[in-house]
N, CA and C atoms of all chains as a GROMACS GRO file, in nm:
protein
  582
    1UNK      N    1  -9.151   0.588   4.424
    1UNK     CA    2  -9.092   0.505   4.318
    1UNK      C    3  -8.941   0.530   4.329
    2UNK      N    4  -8.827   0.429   4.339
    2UNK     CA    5  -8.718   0.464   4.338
    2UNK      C    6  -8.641   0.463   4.260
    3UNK      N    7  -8.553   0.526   4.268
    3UNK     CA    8  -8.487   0.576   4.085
    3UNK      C    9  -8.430   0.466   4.014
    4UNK      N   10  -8.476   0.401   3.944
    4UNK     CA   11  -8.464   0.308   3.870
    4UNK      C   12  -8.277   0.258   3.828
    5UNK      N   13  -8.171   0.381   3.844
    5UNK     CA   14  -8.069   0.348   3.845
    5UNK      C   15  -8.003   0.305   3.981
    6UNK      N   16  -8.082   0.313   4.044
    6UNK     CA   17  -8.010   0.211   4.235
    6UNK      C   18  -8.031   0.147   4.139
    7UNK      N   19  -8.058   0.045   4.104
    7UNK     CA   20  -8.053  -0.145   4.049
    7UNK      C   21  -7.902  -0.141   4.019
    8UNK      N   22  -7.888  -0.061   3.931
    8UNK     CA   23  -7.725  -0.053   3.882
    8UNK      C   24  -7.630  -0.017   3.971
    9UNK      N   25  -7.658   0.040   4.044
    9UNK     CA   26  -7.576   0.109   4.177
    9UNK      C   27  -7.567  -0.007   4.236
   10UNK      N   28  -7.585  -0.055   4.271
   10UNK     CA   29  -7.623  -0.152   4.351
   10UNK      C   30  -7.537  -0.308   4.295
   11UNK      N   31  -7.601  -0.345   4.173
   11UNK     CA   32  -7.498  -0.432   4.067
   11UNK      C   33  -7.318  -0.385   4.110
   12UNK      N   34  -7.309  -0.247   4.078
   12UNK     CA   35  -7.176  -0.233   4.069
   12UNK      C   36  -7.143  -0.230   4.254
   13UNK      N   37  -7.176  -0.214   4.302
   13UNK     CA   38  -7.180  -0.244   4.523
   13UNK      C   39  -7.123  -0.417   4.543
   14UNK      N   40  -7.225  -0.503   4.452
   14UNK     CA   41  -7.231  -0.631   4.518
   14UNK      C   42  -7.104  -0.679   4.451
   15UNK      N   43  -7.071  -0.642   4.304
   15UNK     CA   44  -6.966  -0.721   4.229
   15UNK      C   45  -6.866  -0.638   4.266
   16UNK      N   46  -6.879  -0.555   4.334
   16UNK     CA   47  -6.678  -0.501   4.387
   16UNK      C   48  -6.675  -0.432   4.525
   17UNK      N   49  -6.606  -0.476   4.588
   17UNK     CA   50  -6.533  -0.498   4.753
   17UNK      C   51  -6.525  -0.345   4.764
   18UNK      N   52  -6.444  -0.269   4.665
   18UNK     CA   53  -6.423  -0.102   4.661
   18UNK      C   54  -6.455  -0.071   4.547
   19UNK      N   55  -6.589   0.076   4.558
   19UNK     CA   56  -6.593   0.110   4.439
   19UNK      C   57  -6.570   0.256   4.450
   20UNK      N   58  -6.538   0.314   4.373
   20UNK     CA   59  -6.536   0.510   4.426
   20UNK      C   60  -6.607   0.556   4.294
   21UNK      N   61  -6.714   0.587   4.289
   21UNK     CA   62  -6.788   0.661   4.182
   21UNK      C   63  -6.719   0.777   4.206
   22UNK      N   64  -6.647   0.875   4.066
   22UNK     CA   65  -6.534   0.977   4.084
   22UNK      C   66  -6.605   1.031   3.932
   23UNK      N   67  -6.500   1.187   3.954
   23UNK     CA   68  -6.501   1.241   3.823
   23UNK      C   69  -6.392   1.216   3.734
   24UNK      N   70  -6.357   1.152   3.593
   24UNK     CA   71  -6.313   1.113   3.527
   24UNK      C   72  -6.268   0.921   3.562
   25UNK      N   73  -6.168   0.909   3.577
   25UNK     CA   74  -6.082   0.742   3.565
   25UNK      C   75  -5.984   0.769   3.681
   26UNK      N   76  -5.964   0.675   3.740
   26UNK     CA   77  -5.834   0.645   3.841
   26UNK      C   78  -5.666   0.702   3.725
   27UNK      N   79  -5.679   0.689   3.605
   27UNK     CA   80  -5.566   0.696   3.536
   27UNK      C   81  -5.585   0.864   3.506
   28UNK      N   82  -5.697   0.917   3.464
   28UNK     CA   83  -5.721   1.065   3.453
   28UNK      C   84  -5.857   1.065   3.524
   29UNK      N   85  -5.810   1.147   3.680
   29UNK     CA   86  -5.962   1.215   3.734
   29UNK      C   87  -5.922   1.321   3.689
   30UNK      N   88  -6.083   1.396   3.666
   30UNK     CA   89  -6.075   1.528   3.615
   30UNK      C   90  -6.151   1.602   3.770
   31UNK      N   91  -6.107   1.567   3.858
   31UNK     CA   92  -6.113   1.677   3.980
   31UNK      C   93  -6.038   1.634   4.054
   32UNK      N   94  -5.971   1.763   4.165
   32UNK     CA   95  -5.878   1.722   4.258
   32UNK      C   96  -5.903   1.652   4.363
   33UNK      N   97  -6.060   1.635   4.401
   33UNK     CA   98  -6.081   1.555   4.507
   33UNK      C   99  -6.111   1.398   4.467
   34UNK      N  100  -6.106   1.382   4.352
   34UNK     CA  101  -6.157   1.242   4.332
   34UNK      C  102  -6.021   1.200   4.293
   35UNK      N  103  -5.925   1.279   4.235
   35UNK     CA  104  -5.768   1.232   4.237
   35UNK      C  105  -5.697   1.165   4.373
   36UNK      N  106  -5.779   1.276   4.489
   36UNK     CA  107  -5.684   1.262   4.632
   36UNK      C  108  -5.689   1.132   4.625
   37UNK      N  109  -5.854   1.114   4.678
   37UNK     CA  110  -5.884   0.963   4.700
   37UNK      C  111  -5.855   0.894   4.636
   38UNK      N  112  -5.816   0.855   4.502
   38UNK     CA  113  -5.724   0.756   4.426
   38UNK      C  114  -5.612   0.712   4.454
   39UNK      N  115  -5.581   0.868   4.495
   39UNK     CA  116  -5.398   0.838   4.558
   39UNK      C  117  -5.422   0.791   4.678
   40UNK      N  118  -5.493   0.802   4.796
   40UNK     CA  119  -5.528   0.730   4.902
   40UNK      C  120  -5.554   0.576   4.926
   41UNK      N  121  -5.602   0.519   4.813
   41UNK     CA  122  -5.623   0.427   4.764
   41UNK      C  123  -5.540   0.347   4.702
   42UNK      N  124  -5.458   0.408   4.621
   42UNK     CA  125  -5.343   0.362   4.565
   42UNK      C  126  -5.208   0.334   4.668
   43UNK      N  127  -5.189   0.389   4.768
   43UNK     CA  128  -5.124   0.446   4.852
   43UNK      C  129  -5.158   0.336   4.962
   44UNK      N  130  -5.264   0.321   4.966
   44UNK     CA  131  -5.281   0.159   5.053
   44UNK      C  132  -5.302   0.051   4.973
   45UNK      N  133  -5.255   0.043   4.859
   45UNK     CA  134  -5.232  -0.098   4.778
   45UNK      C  135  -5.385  -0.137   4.761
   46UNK      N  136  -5.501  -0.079   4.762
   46UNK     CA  137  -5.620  -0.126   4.742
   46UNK      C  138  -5.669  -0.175   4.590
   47UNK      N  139  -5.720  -0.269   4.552
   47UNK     CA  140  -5.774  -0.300   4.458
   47UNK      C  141  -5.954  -0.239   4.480
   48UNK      N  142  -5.950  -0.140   4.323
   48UNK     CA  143  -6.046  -0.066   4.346
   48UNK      C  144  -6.129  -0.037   4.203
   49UNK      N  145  -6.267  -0.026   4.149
   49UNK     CA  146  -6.334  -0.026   4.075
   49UNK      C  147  -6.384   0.111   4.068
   50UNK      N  148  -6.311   0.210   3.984
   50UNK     CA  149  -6.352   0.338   4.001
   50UNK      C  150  -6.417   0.378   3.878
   51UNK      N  151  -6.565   0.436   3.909
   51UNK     CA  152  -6.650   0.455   3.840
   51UNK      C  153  -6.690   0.581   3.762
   52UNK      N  154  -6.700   0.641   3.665
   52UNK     CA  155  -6.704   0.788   3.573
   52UNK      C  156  -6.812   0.816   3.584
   53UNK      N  157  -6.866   0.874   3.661
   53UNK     CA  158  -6.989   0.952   3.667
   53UNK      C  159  -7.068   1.070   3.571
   54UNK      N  160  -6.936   1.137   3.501
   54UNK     CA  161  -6.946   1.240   3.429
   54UNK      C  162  -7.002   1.190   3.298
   55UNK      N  163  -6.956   1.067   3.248
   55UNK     CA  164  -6.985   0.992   3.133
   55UNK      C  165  -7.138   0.954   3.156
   56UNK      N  166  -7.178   0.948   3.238
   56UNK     CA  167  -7.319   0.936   3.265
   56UNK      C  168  -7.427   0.975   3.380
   57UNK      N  169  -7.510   1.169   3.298
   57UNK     CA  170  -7.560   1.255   3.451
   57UNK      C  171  -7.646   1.126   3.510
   58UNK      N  172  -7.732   1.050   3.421
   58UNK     CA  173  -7.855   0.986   3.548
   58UNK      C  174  -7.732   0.908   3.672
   59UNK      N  175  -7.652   0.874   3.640
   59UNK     CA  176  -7.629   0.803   3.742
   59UNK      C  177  -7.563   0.901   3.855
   60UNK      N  178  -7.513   1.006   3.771
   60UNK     CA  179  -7.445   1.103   3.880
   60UNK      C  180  -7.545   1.155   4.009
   61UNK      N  181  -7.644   1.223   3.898
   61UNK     CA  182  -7.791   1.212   4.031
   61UNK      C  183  -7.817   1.113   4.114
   62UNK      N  184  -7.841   0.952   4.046
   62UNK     CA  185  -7.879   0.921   4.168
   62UNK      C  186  -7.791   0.851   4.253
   63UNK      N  187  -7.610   0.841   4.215
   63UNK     CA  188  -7.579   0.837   4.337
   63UNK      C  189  -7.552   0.890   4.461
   64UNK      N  190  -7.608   1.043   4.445
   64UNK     CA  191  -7.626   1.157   4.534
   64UNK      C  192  -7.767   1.130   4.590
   65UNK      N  193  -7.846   1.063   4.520
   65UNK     CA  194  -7.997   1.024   4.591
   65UNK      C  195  -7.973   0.876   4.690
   66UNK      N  196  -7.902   0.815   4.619
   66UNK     CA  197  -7.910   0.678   4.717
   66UNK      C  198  -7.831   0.646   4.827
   67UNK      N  199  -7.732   0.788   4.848
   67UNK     CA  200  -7.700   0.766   5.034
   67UNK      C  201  -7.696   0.915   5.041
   68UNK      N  202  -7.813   1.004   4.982
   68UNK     CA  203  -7.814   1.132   5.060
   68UNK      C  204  -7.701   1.194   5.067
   69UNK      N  205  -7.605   1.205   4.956
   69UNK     CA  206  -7.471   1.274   4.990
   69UNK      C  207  -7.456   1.346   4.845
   70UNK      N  208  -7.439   1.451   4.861
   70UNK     CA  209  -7.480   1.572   4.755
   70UNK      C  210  -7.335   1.588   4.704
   71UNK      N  211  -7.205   1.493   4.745
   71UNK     CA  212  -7.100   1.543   4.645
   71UNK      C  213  -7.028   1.408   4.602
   72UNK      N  214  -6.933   1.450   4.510
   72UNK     CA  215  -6.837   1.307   4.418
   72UNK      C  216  -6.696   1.364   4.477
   73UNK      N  217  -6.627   1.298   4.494
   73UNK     CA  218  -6.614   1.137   4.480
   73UNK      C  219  -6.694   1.060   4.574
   74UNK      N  220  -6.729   0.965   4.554
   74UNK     CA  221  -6.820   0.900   4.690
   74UNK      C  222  -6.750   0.723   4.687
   75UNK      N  223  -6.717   0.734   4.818
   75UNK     CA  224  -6.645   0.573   4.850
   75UNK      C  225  -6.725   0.481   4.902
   76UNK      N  226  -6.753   0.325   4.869
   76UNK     CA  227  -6.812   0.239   4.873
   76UNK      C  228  -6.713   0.135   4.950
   77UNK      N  229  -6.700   0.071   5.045
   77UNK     CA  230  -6.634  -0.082   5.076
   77UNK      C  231  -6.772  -0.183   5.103
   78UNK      N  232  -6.744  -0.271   5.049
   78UNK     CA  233  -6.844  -0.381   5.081
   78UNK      C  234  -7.005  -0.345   5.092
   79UNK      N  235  -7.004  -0.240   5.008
   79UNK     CA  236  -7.122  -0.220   4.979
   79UNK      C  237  -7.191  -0.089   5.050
   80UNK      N  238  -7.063  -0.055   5.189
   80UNK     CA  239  -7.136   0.059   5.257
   80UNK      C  240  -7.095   0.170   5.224
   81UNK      N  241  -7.147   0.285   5.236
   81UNK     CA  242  -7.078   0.417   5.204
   81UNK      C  243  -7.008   0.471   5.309
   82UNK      N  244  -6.849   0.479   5.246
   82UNK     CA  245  -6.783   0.567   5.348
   82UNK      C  246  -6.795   0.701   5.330
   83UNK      N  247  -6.748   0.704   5.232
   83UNK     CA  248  -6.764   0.906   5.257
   83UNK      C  249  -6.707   1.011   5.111
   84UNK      N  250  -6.723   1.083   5.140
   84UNK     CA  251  -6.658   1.170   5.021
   84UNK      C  252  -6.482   1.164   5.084
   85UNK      N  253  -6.430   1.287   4.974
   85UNK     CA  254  -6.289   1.330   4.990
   85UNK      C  255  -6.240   1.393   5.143
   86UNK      N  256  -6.274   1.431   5.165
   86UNK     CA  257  -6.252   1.490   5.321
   86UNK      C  258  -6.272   1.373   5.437
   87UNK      N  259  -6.362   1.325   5.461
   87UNK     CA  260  -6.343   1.185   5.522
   87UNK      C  261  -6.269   1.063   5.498
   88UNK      N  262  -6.234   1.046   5.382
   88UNK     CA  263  -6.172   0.909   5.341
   88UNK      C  264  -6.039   0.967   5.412
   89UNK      N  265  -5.988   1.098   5.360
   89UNK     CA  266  -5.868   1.164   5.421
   89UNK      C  267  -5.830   1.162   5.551
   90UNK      N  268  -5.955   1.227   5.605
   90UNK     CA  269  -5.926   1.203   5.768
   90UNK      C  270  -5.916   1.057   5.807
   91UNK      N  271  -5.976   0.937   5.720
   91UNK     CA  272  -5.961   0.828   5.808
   91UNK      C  273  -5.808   0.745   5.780
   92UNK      N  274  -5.778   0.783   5.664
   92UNK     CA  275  -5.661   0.721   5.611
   92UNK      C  276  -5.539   0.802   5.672
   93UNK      N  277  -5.551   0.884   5.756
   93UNK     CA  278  -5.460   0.999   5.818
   93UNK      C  279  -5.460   0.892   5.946
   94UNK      N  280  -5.563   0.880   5.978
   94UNK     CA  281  -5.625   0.844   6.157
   94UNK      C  282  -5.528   0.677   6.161
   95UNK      N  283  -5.583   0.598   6.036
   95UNK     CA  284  -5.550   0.455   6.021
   95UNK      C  285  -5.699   0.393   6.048
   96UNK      N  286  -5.776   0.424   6.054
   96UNK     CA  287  -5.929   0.420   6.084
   96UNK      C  288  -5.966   0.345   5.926
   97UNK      N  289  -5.896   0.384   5.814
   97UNK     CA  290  -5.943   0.328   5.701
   97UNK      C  291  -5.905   0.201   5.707
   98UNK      N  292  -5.770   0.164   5.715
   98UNK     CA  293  -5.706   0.020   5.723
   98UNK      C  294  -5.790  -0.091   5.842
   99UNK      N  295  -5.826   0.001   5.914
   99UNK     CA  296  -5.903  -0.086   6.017
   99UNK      C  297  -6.040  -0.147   5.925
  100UNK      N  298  -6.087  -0.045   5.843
  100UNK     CA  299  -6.222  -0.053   5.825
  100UNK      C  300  -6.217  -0.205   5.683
  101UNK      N  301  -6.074  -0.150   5.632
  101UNK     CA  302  -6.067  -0.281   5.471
  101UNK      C  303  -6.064  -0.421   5.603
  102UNK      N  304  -5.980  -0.417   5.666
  102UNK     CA  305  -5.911  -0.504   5.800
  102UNK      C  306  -6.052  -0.607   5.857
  103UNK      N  307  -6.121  -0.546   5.927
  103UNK     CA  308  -6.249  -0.537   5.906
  103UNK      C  309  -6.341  -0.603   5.834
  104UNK      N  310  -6.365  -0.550   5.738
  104UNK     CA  311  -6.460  -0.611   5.626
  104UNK      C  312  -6.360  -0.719   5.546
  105UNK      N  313  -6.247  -0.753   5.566
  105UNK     CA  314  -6.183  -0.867   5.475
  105UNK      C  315  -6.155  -0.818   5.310
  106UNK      N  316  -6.106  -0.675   5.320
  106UNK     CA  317  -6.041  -0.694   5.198
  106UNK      C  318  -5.889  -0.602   5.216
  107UNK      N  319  -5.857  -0.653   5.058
  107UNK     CA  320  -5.681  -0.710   5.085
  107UNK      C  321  -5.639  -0.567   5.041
  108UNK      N  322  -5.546  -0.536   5.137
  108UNK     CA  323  -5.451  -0.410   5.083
  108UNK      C  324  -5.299  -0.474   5.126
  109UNK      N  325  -5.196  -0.341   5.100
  109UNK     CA  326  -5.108  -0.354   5.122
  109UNK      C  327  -5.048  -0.372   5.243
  110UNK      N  328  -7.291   3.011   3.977
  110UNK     CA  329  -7.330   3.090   4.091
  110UNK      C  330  -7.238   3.027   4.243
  111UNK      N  331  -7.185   3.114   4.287
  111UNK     CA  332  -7.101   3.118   4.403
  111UNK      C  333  -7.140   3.136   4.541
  112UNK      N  334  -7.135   3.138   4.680
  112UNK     CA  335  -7.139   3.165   4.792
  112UNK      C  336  -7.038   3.271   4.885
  113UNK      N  337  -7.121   3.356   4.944
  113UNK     CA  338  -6.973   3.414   5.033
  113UNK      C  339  -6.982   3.324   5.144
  114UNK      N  340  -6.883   3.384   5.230
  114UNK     CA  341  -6.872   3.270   5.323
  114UNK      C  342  -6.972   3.352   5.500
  115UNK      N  343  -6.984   3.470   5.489
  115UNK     CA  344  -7.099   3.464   5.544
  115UNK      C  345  -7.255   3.384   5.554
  116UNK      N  346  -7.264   3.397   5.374
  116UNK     CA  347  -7.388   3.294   5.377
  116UNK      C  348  -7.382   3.172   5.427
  117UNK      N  349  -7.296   3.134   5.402
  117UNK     CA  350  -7.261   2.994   5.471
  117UNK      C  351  -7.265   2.975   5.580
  118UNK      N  352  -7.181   3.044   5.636
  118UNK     CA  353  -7.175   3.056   5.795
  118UNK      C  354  -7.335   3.086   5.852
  119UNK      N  355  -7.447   3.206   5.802
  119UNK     CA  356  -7.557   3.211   5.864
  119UNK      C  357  -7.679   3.092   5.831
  120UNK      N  358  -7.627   2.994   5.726
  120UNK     CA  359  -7.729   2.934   5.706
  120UNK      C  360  -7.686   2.774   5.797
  121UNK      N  361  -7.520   2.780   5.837
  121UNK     CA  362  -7.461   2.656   5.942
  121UNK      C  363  -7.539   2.692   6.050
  122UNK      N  364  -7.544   2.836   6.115
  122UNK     CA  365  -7.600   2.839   6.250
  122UNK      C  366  -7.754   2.838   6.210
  123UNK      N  367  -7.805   2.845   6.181
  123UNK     CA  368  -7.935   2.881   6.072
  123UNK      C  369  -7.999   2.710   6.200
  124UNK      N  370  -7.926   2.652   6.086
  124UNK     CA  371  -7.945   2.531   6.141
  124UNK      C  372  -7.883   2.415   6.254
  125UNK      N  373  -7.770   2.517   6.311
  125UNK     CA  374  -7.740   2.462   6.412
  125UNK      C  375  -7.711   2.578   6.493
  126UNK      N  376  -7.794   2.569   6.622
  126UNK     CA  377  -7.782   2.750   6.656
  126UNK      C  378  -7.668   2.743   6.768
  127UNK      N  379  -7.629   2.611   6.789
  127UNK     CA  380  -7.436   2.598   6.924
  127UNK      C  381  -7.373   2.624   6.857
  128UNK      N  382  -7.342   2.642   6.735
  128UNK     CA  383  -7.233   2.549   6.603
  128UNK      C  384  -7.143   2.691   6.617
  129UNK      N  385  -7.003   2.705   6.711
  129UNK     CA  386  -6.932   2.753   6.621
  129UNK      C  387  -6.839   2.728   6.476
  130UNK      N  388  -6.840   2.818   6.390
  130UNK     CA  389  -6.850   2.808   6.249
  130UNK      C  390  -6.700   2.901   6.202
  131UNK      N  391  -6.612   2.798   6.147
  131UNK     CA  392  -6.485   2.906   6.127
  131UNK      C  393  -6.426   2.826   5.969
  132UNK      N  394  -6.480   2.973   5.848
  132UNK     CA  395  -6.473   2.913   5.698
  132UNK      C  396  -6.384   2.988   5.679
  133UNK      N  397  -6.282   2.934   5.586
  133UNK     CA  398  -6.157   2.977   5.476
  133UNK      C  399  -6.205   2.972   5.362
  134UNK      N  400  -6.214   3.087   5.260
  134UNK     CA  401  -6.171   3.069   5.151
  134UNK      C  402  -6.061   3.033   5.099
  135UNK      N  403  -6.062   2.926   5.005
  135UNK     CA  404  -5.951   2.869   4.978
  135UNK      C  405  -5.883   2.885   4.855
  136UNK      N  406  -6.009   2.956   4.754
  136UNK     CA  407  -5.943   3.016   4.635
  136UNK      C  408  -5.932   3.148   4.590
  137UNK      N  409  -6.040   3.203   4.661
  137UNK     CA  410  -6.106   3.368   4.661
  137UNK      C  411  -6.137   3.353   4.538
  138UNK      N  412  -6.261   3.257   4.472
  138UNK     CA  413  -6.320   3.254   4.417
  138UNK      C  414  -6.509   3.227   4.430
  139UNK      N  415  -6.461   3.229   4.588
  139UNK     CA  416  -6.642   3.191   4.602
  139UNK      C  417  -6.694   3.078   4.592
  140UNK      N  418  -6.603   2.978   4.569
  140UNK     CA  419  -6.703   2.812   4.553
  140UNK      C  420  -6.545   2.709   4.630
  141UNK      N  421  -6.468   2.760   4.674
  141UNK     CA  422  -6.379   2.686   4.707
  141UNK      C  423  -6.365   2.732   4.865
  142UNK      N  424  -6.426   2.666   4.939
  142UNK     CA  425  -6.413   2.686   5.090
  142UNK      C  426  -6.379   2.579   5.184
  143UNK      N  427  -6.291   2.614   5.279
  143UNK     CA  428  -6.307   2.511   5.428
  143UNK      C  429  -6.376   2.538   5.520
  144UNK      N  430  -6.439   2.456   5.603
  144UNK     CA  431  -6.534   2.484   5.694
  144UNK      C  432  -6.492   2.424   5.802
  145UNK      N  433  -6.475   2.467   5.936
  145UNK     CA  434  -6.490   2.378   6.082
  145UNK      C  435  -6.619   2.409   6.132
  146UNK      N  436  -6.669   2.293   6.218
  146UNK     CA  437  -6.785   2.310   6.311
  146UNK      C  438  -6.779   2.251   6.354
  147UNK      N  439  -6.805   2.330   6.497
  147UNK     CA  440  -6.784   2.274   6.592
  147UNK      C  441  -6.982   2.264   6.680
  148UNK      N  442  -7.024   2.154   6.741
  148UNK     CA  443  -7.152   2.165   6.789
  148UNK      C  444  -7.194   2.042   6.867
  149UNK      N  445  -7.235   2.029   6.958
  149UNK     CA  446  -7.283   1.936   7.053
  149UNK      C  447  -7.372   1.869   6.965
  150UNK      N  448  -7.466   1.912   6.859
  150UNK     CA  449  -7.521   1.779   6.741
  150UNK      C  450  -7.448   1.690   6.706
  151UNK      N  451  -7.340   1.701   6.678
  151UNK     CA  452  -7.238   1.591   6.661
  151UNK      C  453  -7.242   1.448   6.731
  152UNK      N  454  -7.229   1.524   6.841
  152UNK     CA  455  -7.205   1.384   6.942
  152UNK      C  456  -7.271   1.253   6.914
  153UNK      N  457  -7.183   1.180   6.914
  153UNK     CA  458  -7.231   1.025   6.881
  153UNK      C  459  -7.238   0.960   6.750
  154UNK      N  460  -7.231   1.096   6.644
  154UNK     CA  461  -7.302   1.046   6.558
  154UNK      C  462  -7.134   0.993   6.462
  155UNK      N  463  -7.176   0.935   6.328
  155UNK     CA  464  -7.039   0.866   6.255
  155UNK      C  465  -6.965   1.046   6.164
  156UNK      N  466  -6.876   0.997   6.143
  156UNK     CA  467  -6.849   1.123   6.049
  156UNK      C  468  -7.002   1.161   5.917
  157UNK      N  469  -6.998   1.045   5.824
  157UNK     CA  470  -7.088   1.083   5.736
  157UNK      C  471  -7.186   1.164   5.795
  158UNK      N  472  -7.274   1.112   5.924
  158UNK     CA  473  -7.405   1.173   5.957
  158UNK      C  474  -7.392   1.284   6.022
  159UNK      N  475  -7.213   1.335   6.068
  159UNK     CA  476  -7.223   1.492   6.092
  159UNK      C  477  -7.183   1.579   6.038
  160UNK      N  478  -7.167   1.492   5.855
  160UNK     CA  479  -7.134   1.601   5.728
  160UNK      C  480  -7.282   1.643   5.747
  161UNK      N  481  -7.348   1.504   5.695
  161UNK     CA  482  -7.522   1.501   5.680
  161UNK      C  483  -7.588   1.614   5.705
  162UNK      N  484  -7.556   1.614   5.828
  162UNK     CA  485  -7.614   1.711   5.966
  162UNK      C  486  -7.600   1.864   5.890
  163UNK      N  487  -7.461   1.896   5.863
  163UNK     CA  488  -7.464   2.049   5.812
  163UNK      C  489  -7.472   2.015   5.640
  164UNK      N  490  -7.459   1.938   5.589
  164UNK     CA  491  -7.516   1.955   5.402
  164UNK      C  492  -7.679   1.975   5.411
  165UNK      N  493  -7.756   1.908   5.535
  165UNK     CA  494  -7.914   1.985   5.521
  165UNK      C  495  -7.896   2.103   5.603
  166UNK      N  496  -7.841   2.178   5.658
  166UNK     CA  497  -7.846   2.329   5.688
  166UNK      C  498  -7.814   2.356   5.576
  167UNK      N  499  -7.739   2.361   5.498
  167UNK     CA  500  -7.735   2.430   5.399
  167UNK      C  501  -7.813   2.419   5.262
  168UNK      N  502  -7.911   2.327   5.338
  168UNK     CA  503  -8.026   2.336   5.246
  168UNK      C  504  -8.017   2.289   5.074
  169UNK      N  505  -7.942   2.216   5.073
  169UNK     CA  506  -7.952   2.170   4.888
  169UNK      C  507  -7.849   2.261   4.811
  170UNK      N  508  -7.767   2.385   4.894
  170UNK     CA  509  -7.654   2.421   4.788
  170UNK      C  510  -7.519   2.372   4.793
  171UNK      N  511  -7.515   2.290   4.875
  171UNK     CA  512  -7.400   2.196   4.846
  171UNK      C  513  -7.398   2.098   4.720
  172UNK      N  514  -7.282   2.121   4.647
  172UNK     CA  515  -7.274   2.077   4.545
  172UNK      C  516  -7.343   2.132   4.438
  173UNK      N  517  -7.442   2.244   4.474
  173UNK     CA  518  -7.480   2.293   4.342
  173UNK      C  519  -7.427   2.446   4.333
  174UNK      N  520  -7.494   2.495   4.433
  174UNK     CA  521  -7.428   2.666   4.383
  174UNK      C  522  -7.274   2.658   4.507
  175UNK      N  523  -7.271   2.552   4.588
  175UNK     CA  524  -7.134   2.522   4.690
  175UNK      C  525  -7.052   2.455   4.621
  176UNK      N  526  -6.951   2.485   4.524
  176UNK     CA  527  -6.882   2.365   4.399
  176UNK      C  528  -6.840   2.237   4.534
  177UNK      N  529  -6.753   2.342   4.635
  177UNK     CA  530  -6.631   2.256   4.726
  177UNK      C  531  -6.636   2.305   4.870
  178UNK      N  532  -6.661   2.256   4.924
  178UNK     CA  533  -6.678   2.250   5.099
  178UNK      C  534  -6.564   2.156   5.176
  179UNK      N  535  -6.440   2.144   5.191
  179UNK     CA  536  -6.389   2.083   5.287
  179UNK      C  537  -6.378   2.135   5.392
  180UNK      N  538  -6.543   1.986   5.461
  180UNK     CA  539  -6.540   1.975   5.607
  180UNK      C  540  -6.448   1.953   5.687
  181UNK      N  541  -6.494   2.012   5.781
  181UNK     CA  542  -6.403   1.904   5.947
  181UNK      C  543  -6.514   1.986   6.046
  182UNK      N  544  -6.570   1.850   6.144
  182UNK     CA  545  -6.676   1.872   6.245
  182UNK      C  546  -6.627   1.839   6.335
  183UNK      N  547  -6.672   1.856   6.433
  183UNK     CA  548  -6.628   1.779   6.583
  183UNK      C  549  -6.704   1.889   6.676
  184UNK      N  550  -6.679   1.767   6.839
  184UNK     CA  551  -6.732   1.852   6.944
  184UNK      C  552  -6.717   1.936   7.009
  185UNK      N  553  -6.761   1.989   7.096
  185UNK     CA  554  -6.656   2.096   7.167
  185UNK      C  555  -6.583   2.060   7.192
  186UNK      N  556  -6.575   1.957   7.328
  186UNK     CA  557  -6.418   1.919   7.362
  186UNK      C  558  -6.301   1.894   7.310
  187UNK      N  559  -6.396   1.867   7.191
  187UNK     CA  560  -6.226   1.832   7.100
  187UNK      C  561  -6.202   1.936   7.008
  188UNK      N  562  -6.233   2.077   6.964
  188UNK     CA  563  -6.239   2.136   6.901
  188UNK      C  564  -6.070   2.234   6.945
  189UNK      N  565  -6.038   2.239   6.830
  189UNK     CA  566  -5.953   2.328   6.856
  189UNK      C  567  -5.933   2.466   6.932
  190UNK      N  568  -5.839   2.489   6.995
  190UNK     CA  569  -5.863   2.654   7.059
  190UNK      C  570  -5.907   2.777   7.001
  191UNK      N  571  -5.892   2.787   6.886
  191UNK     CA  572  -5.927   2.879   6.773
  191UNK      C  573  -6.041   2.904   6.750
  192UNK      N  574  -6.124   2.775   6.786
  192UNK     CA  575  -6.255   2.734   6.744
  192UNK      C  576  -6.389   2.706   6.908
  193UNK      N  577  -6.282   2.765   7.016
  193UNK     CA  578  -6.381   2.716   7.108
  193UNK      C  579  -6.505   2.836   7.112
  194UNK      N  580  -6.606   2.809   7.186
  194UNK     CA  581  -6.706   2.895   7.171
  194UNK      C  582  -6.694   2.991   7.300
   0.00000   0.00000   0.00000
């Protein structure tokens, strides 16, 4: 039976291009790794739908159940999962991220 | 509940028995660590699936009794000198 909150996971995937399920708000994260990635984000002019996990555990669980990735912040483009804080980093270091918005057709700076 | 970074390290080779394994504590608090690994499992695979690869060696304490793990994986060849086996 699958956890009944993918439906919602999923809702928030199809209606936004970038989503980063994080701890706290893009305006106040309350951890340093879900801050980085904001500023990474911000930093490439991305328009982005960042999601509070803390405000609600079921969903925190299962978005650690629905791509098998046991930590937050967790990055979404077009529906796929890129990665936590340490990867988004390395790719936005590499230019590997800009390729990837480039790519999938959405608009940064 | 916290980790030393031995445990860590025996439960990376645990499950990857090439993997050289070189962790920093980053706060000397026990839940704030960096990790390199280096291991021929890697190969081929995307970044996510060679976090993947070592978050199931470590068996389910990532993110729970592991607060913070910043990875970096790669292969041998590309592994730093510090880090060759």
């Amino acid at each position: 039976m699958t956890n009944p909150v993918f439906d919602r996971i999923k809702q928030d995937l199809n209606e936004n291009d970038v989503v980063l399920y994080m701890k706290g708000t893009p305006m106040f994260p309350q951890c340093g790794f879900s801050a980085a990635v904001v500023q990474v984000l911000s930093d490439l002019g991305v328009k982005f739908k960042g999601i509070d996990i803390l405000v609600d555990p079921s969903l925190r669980e299962a978005v650690k159940q629905y791509t098998n990735w046991p930590t937050l912040p967790q990055l979404y483009v077009k529906g796929e999962f890129v990665g936590g804080c340490d990867i988004v980093r390395e790719m936005a270091a590499s230019g590997e991220l800009k390729q990837l918005l480039d790519g999938k057709g959405v608009a940064h700076a | 509940m916290a980790m030393e970074a031995n445990e860590i390290e025996a439960l990376i080779k645990a499950g990857l028995p090439d993997a050289v394994v070189v962790i920093e504590d980053l706060r000397g608090d026990g839940d704030h660590y960096s990790a390199l690994v280096v291991s021929e499992a890697f190969r081929g695979k995307s970044r996510v699936q060679q976090h993947q690869i070592v978050y199931a060696a470590l068996q389910g304490k990532m993110g729970g009794d592991l607060h913070a793990l910043a990875l970096q994986t790669t292969t041998p060849e590309n592994a730093p000198d510090f880090a060759k086996g």
